[in-house]
N, C-alpha and C positions, 0 to 999 in steps of 0.2 A: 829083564823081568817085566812082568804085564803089572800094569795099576791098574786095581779097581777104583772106578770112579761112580759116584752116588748122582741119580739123576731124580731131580725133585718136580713136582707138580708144578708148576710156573704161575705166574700171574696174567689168569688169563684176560684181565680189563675190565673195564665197566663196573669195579668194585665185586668184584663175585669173587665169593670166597672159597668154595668147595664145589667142585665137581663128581660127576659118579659116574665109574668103569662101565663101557658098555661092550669095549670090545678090546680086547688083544689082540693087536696085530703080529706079534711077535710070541719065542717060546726064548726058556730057558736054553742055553744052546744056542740059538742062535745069532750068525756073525748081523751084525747092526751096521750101517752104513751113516758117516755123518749128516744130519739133517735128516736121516729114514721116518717118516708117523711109528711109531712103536705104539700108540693106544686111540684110541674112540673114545675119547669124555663128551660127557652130556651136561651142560651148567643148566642156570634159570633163562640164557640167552638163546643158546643153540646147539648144535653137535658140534665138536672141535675132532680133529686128527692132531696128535702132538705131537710133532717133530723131536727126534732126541738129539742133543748137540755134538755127544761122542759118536766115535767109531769103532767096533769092537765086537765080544762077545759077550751075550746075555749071561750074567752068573745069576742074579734072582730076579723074581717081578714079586710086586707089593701089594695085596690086594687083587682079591676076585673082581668077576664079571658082575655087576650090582652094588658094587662097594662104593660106598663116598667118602672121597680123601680134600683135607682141609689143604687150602694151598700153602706148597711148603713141604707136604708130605713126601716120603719116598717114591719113587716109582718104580723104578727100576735100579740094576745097578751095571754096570761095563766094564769088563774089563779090558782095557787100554795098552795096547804094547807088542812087543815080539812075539809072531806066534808059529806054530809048526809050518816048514815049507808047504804049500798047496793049499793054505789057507789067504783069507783076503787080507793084507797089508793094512793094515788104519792109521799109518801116518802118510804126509804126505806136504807140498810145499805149503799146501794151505790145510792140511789134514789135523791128524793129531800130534805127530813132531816126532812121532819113532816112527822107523824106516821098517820096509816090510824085510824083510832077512838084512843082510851087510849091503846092501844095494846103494844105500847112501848117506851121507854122515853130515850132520845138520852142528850150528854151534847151538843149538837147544836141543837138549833132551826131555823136558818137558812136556805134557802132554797140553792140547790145545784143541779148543771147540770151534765151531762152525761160524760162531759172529752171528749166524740170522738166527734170533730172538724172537719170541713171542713179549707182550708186553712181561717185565719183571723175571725172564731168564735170570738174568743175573751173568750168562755166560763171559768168555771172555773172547774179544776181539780177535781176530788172527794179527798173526806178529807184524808190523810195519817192515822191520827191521831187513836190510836186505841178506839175502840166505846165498853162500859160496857151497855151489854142491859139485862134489865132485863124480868125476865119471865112476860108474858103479862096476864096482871086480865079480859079482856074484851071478846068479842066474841071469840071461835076458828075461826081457817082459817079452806080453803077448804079440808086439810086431818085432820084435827080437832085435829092442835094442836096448841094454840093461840101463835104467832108470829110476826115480825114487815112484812111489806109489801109492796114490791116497784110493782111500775109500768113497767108493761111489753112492749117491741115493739110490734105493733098492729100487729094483724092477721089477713088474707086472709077478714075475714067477716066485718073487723075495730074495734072490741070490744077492749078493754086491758084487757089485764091477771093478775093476781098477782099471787106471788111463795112465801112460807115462805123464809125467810134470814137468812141464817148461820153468827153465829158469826168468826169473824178474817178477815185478809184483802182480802182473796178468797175462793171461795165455793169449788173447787177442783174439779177432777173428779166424787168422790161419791154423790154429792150434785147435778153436771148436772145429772149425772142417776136418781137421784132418781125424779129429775123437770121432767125427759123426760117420767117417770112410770106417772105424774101425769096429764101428757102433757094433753090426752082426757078431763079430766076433769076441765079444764079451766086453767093451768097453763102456764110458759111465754114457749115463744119459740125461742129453740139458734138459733137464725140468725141475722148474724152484715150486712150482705152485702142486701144496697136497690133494686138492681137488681135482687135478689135471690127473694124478696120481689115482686118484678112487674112481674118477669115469674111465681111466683104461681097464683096471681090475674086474669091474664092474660087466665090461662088456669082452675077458680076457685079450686084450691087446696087448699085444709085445711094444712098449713103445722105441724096444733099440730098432728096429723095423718105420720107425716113421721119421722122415724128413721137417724139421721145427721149420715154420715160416716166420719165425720172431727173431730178435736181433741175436746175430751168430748164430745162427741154426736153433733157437730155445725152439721149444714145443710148447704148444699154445694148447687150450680149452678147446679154440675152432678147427685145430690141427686132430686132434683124436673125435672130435664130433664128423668131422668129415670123414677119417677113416672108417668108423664106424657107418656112418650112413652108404659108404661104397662098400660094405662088408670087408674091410681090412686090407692089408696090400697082397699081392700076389704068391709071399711067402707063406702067407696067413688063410689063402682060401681053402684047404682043405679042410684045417681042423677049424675053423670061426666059425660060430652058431649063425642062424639068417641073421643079417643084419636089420636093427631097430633102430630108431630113431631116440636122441636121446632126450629124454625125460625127466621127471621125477617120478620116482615107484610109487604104484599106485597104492591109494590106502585100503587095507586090507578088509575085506568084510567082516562087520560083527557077529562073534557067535549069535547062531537063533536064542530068542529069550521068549519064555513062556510069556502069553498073552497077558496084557496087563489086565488087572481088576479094574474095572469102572464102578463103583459105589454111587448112587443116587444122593445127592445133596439136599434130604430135603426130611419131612417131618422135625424131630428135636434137635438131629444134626444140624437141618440147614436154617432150623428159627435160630439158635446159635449162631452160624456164621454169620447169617446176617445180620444181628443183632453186632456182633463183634467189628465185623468190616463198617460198620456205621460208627461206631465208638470210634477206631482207629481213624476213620477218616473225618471228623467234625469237634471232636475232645483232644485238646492239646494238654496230654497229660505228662504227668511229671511224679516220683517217686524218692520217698528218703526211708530211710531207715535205722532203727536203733534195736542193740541188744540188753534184753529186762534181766534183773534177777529173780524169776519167779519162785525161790521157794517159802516164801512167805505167803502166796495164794495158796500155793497146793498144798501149804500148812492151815492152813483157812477153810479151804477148801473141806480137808481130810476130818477137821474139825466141827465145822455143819452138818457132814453127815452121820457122824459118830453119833452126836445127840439125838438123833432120834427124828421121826417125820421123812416125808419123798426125799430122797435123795437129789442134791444136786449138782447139776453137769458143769465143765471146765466152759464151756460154750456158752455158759446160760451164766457165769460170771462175766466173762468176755462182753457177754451183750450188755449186761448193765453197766460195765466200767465205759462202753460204748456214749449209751445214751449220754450217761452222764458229760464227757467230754463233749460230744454233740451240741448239751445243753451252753455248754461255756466258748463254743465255738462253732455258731449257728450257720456260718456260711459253707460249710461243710455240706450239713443237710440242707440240700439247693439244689436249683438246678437251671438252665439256661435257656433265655428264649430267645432265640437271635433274629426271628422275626421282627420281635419288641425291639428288641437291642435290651434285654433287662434283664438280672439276675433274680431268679423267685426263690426267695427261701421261705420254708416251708415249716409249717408248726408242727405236725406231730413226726414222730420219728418210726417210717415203715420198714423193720430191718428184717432185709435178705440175706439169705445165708447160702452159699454154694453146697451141693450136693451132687454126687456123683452117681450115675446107676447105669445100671444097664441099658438103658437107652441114650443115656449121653448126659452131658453137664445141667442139672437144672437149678435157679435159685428161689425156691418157695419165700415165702415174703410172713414176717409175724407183724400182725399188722398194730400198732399203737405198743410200740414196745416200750417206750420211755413210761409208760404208767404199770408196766408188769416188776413185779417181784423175780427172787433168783428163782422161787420155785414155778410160778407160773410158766417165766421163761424154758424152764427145762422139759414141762410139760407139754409146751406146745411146740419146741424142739423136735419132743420125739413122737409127736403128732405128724408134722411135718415129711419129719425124715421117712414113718413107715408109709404115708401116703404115698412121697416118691418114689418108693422103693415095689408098689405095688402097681404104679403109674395108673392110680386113683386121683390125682393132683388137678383141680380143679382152676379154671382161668382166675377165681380172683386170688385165688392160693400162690400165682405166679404174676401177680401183674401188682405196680403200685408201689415199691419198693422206692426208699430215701436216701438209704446208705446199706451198704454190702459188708458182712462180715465174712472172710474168706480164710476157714479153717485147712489150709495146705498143710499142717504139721503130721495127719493122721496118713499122708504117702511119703512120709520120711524124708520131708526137705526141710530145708532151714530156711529157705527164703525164696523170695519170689516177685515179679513186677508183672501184677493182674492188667487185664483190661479192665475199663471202668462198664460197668453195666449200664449203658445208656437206659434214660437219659438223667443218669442219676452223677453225681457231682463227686465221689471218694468212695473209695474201699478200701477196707482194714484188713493186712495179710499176719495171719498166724503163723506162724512153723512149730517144727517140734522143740519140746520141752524136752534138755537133755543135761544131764551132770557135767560139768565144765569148771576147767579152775578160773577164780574169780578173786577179785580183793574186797573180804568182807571183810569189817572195819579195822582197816589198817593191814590186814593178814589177808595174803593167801587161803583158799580155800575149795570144796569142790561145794560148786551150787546147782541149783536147777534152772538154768540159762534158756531162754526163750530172744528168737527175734522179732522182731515185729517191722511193719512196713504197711505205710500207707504211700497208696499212689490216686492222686488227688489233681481236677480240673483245673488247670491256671489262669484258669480266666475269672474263678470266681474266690480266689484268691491267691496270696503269693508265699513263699519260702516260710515267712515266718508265722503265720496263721499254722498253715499244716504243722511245721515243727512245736508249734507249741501245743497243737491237739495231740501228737505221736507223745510227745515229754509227760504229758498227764497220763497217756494211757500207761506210759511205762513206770511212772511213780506207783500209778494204782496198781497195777503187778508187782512192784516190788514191794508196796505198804498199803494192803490193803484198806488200814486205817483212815488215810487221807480218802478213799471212796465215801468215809460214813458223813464227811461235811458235806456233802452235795445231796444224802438222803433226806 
């Protein structure tokens, strides 16, 4: 009776855990030769060809062309054993341990792998033990003399070979000559290396047709490089394509790709970048961040406007819990002259505010914000904003700026790490305000959650300066109250 036997992904080294199918060598059906490549894996190292340890016939394969299997996985699977006269034999003195028909009777019946391993096979050894084989009563083999017969490495065209099996633990010299006499006529052929294997395919070469110049007649790399460069042997010149030299396949050209767009770097676009590429490279900046519970402002908020007079804006609360902090942590509003070697900090508070338009990022500036109210604030808010929006924005409307307030919430993010707007010293990043569970005192709860994030000059101060500006501003979002001591 035939065992199936289960052949797993191996370990193929270097730590690499999963490779991905790129090729089948093999189908269902068909007979496998011990040690045959049966797949193409692709790791994070390189292409691999994997040898299969059994000998046999394909019952399944595990995973398509494109699959990625963890090592360890299935691969295939083999079945192992007696099979119909005219098929290829898989055991053998050093095979799989069943005899191909009654040919020859082993004291193991066991089936047995190839011994040559990739790292973490796992396979098993062939048997030390010495094997009493006797003369075979069944059909002859192919020089007609009945013998036991193992499975060969598959050849150029995928068939398997068989070779009769000398008794004792190796065939020797005289035994590959005489395999390599019988080579043409369907016997195995010395080659261990899979690569030797893929450059005969490659350039269809029979390798039972070539003579190994390696020890015991093996076939070498330089052995099919040369056939190849003499276009193959004399068996072979009809049907061989012209002979090439052998290479690596060249890489394939890329599809044509529509011309690329080249966009001009310059007007608000390119005062932007370079404004930003100057920040990045002369401001060593640095960012923390805390989440508020803001529904105690926008209860505040909802409240000031209800009563009556201009309305006012979430932004135009923002700027004044601003200043206010500003006020109690002045090194903020500063800014650096390294000329000097000196930190200037600065008395009045000019805050900019990011806007977005259709011509690109701009930050209009409200100039002496720490003396405006929440209304004034909002009113010149939305001065600001429609100026931008009109690209009516005059130089002093954009130039001047102390500290940056950066409302990102109204594109639906929650967070963010700005550039600092040279040559100005922090910015305050908003996100959105959104319903989130929370523990309001003591309980569970759904609140109106805001994050908040300042990223801030380290040169003109350290961790705990900025944490303690971000801690205020997020008290005042949570209690508007403590805002009204600083009024």
């Amino acid at each position: 009776m035939a065992q199936v036997l289960e052949f797993k992904l191996p370990d193929l080294g270097e730590g690499l855990t999963e490779a991905e199918i790129v090729r089948w060598l093999v189908s269902v059906g068909d007979v496998v030769a011990i040690d045959q490549p049966v797949v193409e894996v692709e790791t994070a190292k390189a292409m691999v060809e994997v040898p299969c340890p059994y000998g046999g016939v394909v019952t399944a394969r595990f995973g398509e062309e494109g699959t990625e299997l963890p090592v360890g996985a299935p691969l295939l699977t083999v079945a192992v054993g007696a099979m119909d006269a005219g098929t290829v034999g898989v055991a053998g003195a050093a095979g799989s341990g069943a005899a191909a028909g009654p040919a020859a009777t082993t004291g193991d019946t066991g089936p047995e792998t190839s011994g040559n391993v990739l790292v973490g096979y796992g396979t098993g050894a062939p048997a030390a033990r010495r094997r009493r084989i006797r003369p075979a009563t069944g059909a002859p083999s192919a020089d007609g003399v009945g013998s036991t017969a193992r499975t060969a490495p598959a050849t150029a065209s995928g068939a398997a070979d068989t070779a009769p099996a000398m008794p004792g633990p190796a065939h020797g010299a005289s035994a590959r000559r005489a395999a390599a006499e019988r080579a043409p006529q369907g016997g195995p052929v010395a080659v261990i290396s899979p690569l030797v294997r893929r450059l005969a395919r490659e350039h269809d070469l029979d390798l039972r047709l070539l003579a190994g110049s390696g020890p015991d007649g093996l076939i070498l790399r330089a052995d099919v490089e040369r056939a190849v460069r003499a276009g193959g042997t004399q068996a072979q010149a009809a049907a061989a394509p012209q002979p090439v030299m052998s290479r690596p396949e060249p890489a394939r050209p890329l599809a044509p790709t529509a011309q690329a767009e080249r966009v001009p770097l310059r007007g608000v676009r390119g005062a932007v970048a370079d404004k930003l590429s100057r920040s990045r490279r002369e401001i060593p900046d640095a960012t923390c961040w805390v989440d508020a519970d803001a529904t105690e402002l926008m209860a505040a908020r909802a409240a000031m406007n209800a009563a009556g007079g201009p309305k006012v804006s979430l932004l135009a609360l923002l700027a004044r819990i601003c200043t206010a902090a500003l006020a109690r942590h002045p090194e903020l509003n500063s800014t650096v002259d390294m000329d000097a070697r000196e930190i200037v900090r600065l008395p009045e508070v000019h805050l900019g505010f990011a806007a977005q338009t259709e011509r690109g990022l701009v930050v209009p500036v409200v100039k002496d914000a720490h003396t405006r109210s929440a209304e004034s604030l909002t009113a010149e808010f939305a001065r600001l904003t429609e100026a931008a929006r009109q690209g009516t924005l005059t130089p002093a409307d954009l130039t001047g700026g102390t500290f940056t307030l950066n409302n990102y919430g109204v594109f639906g993010v929650d967070g963010s790490t700005p550039i600092i707007n040279h040559p100005e010293a922090a910015m305050l990043g908003v996100g959105r305000i959104v319903p989130k569970p929370w523990v309001h005192e003591g309980e569970l709860a759904v609140r109106q959650v805001v994050q908040l994030s300042l990223t801030f000059d380290h040169r003109v101060c350290d961790g705990g300066t900025a944490g303690g500006f971000l801690r205020y501003v997020a008290d005042c979002v949570e209690h508007p109250s403590v805002l009204l001591r600083s009024l």
